[in-house]
C-alpha positions in Angstrom: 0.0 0.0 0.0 1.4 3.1 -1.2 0.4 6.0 1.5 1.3 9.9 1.1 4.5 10.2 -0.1 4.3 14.1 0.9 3.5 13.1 4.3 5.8 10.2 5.3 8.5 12.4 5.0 7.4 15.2 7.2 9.3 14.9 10.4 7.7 14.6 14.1 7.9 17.6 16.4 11.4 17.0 18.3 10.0 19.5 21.2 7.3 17.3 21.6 9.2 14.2 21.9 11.5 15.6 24.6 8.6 16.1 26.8 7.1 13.2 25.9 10.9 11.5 27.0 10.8 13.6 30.0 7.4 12.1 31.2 8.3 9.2 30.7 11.6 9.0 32.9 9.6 11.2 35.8 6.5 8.0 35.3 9.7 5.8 36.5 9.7 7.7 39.2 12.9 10.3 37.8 13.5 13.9 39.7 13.1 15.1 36.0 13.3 18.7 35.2 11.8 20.1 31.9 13.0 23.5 30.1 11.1 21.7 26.8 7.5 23.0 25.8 6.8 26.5 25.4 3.8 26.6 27.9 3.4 28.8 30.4 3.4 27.2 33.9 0.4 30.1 35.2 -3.1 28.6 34.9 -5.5 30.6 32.6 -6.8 33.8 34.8 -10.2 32.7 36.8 -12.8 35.6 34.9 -11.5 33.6 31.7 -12.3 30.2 32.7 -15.7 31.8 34.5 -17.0 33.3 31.2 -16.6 29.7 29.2 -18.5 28.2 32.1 -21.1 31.0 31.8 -21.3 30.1 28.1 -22.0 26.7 28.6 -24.6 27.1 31.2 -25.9 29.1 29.1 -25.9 26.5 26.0 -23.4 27.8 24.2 -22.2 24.5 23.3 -23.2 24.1 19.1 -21.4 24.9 15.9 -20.5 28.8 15.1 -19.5 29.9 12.0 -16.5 28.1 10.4 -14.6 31.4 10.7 -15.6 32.4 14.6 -18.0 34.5 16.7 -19.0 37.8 15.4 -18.2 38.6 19.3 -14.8 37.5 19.3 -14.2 39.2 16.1 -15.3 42.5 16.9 -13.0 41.7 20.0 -9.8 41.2 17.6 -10.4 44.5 15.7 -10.9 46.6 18.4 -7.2 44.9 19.9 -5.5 45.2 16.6 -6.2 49.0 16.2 -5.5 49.4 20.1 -2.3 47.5 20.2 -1.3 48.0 16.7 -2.8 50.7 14.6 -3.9 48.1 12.2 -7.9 48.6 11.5 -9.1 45.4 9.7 -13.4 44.4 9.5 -14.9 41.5 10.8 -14.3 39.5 7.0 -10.8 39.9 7.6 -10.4 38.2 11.0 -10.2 34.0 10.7 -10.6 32.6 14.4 -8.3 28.9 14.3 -7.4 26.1 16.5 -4.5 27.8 18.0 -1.8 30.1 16.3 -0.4 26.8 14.3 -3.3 26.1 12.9 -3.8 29.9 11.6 0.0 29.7 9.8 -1.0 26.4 8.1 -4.3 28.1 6.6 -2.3 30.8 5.6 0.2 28.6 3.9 -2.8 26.6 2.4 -4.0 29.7 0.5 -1.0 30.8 -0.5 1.1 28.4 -1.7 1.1 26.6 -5.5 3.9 23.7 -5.9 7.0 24.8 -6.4 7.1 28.6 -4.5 9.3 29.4 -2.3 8.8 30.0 1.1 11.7 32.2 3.4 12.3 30.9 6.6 15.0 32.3 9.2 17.1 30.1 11.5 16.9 29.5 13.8 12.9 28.8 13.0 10.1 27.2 15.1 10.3 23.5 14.5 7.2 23.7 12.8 7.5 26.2 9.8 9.7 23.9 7.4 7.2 21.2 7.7 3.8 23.5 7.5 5.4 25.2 4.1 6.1 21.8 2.9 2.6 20.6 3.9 1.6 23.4 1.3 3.6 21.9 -1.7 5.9 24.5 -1.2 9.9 24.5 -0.2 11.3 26.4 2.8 14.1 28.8 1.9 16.5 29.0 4.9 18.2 32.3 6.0 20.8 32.1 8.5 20.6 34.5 11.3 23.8 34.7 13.1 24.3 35.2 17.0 25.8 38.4 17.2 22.6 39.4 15.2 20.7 38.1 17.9 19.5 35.8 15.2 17.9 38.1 13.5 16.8 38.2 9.4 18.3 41.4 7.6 17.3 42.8 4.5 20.7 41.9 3.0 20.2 38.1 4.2 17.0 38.2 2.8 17.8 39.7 -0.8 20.3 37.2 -1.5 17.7 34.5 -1.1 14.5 35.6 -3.3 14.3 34.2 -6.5 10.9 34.0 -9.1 9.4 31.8 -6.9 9.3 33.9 -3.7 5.9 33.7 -2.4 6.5 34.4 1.3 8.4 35.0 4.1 7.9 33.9 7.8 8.5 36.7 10.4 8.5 35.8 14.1 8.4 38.7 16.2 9.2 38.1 19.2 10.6 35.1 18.2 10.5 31.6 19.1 13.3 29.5 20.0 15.4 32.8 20.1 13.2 35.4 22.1 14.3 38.0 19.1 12.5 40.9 18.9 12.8 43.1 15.4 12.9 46.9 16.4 11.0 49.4 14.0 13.8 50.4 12.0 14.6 46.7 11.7 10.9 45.8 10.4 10.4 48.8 8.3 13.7 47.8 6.3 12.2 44.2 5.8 8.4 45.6 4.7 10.0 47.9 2.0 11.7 44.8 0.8 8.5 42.9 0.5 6.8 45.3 -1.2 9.3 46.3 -3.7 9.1 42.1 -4.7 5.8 41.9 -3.8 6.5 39.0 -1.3 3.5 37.8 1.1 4.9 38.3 4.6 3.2 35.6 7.4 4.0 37.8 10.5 3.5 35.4 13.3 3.2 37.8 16.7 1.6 35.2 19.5 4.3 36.0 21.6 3.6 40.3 21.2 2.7 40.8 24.6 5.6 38.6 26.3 8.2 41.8 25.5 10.7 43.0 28.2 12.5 46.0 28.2 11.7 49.7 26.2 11.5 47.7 22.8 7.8 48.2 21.7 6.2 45.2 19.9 5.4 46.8 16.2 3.3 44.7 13.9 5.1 44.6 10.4 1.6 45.6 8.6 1.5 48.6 10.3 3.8 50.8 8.2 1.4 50.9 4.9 -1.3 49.9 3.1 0.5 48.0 0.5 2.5 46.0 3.4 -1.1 45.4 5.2 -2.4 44.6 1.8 0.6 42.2 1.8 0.6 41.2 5.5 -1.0 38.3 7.0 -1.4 38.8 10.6 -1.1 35.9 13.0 -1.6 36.1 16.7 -3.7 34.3 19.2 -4.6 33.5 23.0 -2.1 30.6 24.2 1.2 32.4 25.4 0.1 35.9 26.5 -3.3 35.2 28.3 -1.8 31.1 29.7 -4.4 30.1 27.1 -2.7 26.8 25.2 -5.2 23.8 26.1 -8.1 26.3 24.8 -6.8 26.4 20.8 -7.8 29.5 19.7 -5.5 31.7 17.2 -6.7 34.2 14.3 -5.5 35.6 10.9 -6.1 39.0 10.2 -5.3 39.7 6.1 -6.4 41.2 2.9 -10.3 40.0 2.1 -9.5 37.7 -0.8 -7.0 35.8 1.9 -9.3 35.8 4.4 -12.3 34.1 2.3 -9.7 31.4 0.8 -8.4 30.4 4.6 -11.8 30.5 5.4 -13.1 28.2 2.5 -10.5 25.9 3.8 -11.0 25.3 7.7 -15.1 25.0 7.0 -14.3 21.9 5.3 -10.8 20.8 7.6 -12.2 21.8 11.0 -15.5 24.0 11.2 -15.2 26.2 13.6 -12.9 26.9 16.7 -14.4 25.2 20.0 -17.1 27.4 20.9 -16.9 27.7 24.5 -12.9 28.5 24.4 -14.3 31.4 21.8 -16.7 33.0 24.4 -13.7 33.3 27.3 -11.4 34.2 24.6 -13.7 37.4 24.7 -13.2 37.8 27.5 -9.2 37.6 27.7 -9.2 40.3 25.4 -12.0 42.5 27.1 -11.6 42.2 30.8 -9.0 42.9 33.3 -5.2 42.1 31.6 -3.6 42.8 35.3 -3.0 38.8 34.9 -0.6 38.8 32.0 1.0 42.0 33.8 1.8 40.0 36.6 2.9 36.8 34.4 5.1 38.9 32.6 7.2 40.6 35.6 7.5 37.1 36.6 9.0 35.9 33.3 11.1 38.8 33.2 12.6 37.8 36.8 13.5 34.2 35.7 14.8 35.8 32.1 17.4 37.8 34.0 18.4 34.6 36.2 18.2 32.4 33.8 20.9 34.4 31.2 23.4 35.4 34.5 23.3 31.5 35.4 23.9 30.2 31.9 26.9 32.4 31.4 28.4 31.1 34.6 28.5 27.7 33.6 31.4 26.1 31.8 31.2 25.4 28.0 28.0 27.1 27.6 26.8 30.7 27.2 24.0 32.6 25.9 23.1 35.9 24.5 19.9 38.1 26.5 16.6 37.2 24.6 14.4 40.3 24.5 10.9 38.5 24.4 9.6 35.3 24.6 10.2 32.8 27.0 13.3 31.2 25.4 17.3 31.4 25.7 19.4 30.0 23.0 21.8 28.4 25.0 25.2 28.1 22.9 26.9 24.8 23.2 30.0 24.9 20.8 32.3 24.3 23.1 31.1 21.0 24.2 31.1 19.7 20.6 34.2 17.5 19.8 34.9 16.8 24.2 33.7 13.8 26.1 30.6 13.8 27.7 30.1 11.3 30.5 32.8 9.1 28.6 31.3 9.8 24.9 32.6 11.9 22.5 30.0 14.4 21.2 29.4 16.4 18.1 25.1 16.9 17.7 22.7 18.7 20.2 20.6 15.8 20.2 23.3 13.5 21.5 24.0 16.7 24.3 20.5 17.0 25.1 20.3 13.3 25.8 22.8 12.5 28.1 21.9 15.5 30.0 18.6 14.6 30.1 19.5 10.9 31.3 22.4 11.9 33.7 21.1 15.0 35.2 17.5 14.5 35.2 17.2 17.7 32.6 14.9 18.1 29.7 16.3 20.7 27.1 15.6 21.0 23.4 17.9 19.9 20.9 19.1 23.5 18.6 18.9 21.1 15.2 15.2 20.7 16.2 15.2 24.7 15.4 17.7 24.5 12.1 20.7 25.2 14.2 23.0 22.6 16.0 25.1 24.9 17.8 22.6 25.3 20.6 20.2 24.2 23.3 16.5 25.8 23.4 16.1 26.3 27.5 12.5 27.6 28.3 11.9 29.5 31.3 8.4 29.0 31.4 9.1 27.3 34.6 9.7 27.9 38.2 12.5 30.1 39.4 13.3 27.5 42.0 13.6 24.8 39.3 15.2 27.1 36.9 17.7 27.4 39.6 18.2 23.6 40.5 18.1 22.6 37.4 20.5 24.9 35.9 22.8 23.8 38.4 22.7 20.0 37.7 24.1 20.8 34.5 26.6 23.1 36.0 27.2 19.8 38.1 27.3 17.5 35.5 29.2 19.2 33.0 31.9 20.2 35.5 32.4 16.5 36.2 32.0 14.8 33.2 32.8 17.3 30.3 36.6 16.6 29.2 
């Protein structure tokens, strides 16, 4: 039996599998410490979680339209003109499964077989295979450390070809917690437009910035980069929203009727009680991702002070996200607990075996120089496990 061909080669989500690793060493009972997933470790805030009880005692519990509640998109409007200037109507706005499932319909309407896609590394572990799930190729664009990983217009220009279609922008970034500045942004949007190049700006981190460094949406600058622009945002990281699955597209009208062609046949709509509380999140009291966020921004600071202590290893300071790229050259050709090591997935193993910590694998994101450690955890386990690497790699690394 011959299945999908396109499929069979797509590759499982390496992030994934290191949690599901980690679970299964702490099920044997294991002191296992996790720096994997990007979840925040806060539960959704209580007036959420009230108003999707509300909405089921109320009945709220059938279909909606495929694209989402005219509620929650009035909701999304009235944030992306507050928060980013950007006014878009209610047949612009596609409500989605989560932020994921918003890039894939994008890429779905989008894409023909054989356009290009550009994709900076190091990227989310999903893009290469969502472009390729679109019959398209993923371009890779380097971005180097003292960049802070970032894309530049330069990078980019010496990668588009005729069959540019897009370009992925992740702002604040995920696994490197990059944020673009203005200037930055406005450089890459006047290269879009001149090759009229669709630019995917995925933004579900936006309100997880720390510092002076605004979060500016790349559509904002014009109406031909709007025009060009499709928005991507959603609940999960800012509001502690994951389990609930909602995300949303805001683009150009002809977009927004294609993606939405395509998830009333894939999906129907978002679940509809997640919908009504994600009303909510956006329209009642934020004090709870204020608090999250000076919380995040106290185990940031630890996190890159304790990284840089520890020998073979260092880090650069991420300016958003929850994420440090934690650089792990020097541990390549040295023994490790008596093997000699050269990948991040051997690296991320052993620690993960002989010091009880889970960390991601850099080749998962494109780039094998490094190890993704989330701080989307306790600052007490931040702290002890941070130092059972310091531990282990003091006694074993030679």
């Amino acid at each position: 039996m011959e299945l999908s061909k396109k499929h069979l080669n797509l590759s499982p989500s390496m992030t994934l599998s290191i949690a599901a690793k980690a679970k299964e060493l702490k099920a044997e009972g294991k002191d296992v410490i996790g720096f994997g997933v990007g979840e925040p470790d806060f539960n959704t805030p209580q007036h959420i979680i009230d108003k999707a009880v509300e909405a089921m005692n109320k009945g709220l519990t059938g279909y909606t339209a495929a694209s989402g509640i005219p509620e929650l998109k009035k909701a999304i409007c009235d944030k992306l003109q507050k928060d980013n200037g950007l006014e878009y109507s209610a047949d612009q706005i596609i409500v989605s499964n989560g932020a994921k499932h918003s890039i894939y319909n994008a890429l779905q309407a989008i894409c023909n077989p054989g356009d290009e896609v550009l994709v900076g590394i190091p990227y989310w572990v999903s893009y290469p295979e969502l472009v390729k799930m679109a019959d398209a190729e993923p371009v890779f664009i380097e971005g180097k450390e003292e960049d802070e990983f970032k894309m530049t217009p330069e990078s980019i220009k010496k990668k588009i070809t005729s069959k540019t279609k897009a370009i992925l922008l992740n702002s604040p970034g995920n696994p490197t917690g990059t944020v673009y500045t203005k200037e930055e942004l406005r450089a890459i949007a006047e290269l879009m437009a001149e090759h009229n190049i669709i630019v995917i700006s995925d933004e579900i981190y936006e309100k997880l910035i720390y510092g002076n460094e605004p979060h500016v949406s790349v559509a904002s600058f014009n109406e031909k980069i709007k025009d060009l622009t499709i928005v991507v945002n959603g609940l999960s990281k800012g509001y502690a929203m994951t389990g609930w699955r909602i995300g949303y597209t805001a683009s150009n009208k002809q977009i927004a009727k294609i993606m939405g062609n395509i998830q009333s046949h894939a999906t129907s709509n978002p679940n509809t009680m997640a919908q009504y509380a994600s009303v909510e999140a956006l329209e009642g009291d934020q004090s709870s991702l204020e608090n999250m966020k000076v919380e995040f921004n106290k185990r940031r600071k630890f996190m890159v002070k304790r990284i840089n202590e520890i020998n073979g290893v260092s880090c650069i300071e991420p300016k958003g996200a929850f994420y440090v790229m934690m650089n792990i050259k020097e541990l390549k050709g040295r023994t490790l607990a008596g093997k000699m090591v050269n990948e991040s997935i051997e690296i991320a193993e052993i620690i993960l075996e002989k010091a009880q910590v889970a960390l991601v694998p850099g080749i998962a994101f494109g780039s094998d120089d490094y190890l993704r450690v989330s701080y989307a955890n306790s600052l007490e386990n931040i702290k002890t496990g941070l130092d059972r690497v310091d531990e282990f790699l003091s006694k074993e690394l030679k």
